[in-house]
C-alpha positions as CSV (number, residue, x, y, z in Angstrom):
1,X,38.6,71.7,-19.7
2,X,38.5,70.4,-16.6
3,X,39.4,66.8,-16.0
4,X,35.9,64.6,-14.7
5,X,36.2,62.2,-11.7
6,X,34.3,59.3,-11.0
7,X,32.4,60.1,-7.7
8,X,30.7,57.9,-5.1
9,X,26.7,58.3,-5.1
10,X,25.5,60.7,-2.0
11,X,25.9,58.5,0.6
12,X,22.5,60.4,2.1
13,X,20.0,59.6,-1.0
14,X,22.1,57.4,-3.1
15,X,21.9,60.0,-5.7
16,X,24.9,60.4,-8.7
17,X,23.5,64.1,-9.5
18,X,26.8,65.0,-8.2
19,X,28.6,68.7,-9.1
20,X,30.9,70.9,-8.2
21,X,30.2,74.0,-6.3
22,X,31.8,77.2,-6.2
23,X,30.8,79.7,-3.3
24,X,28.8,82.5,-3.8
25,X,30.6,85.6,-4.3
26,X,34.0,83.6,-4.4
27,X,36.3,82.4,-7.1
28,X,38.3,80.4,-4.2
29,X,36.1,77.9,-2.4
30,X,34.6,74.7,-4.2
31,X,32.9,71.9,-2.7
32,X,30.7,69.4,-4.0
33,X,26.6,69.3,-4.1
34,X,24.5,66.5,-4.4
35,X,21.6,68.4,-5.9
36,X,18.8,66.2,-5.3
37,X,19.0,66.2,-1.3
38,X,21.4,69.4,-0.7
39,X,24.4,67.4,1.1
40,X,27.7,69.1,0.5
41,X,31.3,67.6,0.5
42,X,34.5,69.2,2.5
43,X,35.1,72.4,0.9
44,X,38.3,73.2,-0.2
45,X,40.6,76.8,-0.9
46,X,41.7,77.0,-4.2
47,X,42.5,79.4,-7.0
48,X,43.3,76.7,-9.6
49,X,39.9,74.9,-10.5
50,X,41.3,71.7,-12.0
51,X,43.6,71.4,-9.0
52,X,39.8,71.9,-6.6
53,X,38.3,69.7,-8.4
54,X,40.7,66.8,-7.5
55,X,41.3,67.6,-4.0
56,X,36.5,67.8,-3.7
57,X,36.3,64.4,-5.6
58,X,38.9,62.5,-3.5
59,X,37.7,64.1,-0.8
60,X,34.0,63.4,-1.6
61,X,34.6,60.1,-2.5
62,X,36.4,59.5,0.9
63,X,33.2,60.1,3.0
64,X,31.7,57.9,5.4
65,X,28.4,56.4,4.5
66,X,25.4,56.2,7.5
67,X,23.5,53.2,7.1
């Protein structure tokens, strides 16, 4: 199982209904959804999930938030 990260809220809605995403139709592309407003993190390429998963939360949690 897949290690879980502690993520930032959306810095849109302030929401923590934070999960990953895989692409349609892919087993390679992840990203993370906030699934009460839609944003999306940077996506990432990656055939190892656990290995996504770190490089979407870091990434997610490195995100600038708009005040």
């Amino acid at each position: 199982m897949a290690k879980k990260y502690d993520l930032k809220p959306c810095p849109y809605c302030g929401s923590s209904n934070i999960k990953p995403w895989l692409m349609l139709g892919s087993n390679r592309f992840w990203n993370l959804m906030c699934y009460d407003c839609g944003s999306m993190g940077p996506q990432t390429e990656n055939d190892h999930k656990p290995t996504a998963l770190r490089v979407i939360s870091e990434l997610w949690n490195k995100r600038y938030k708009y005040d």
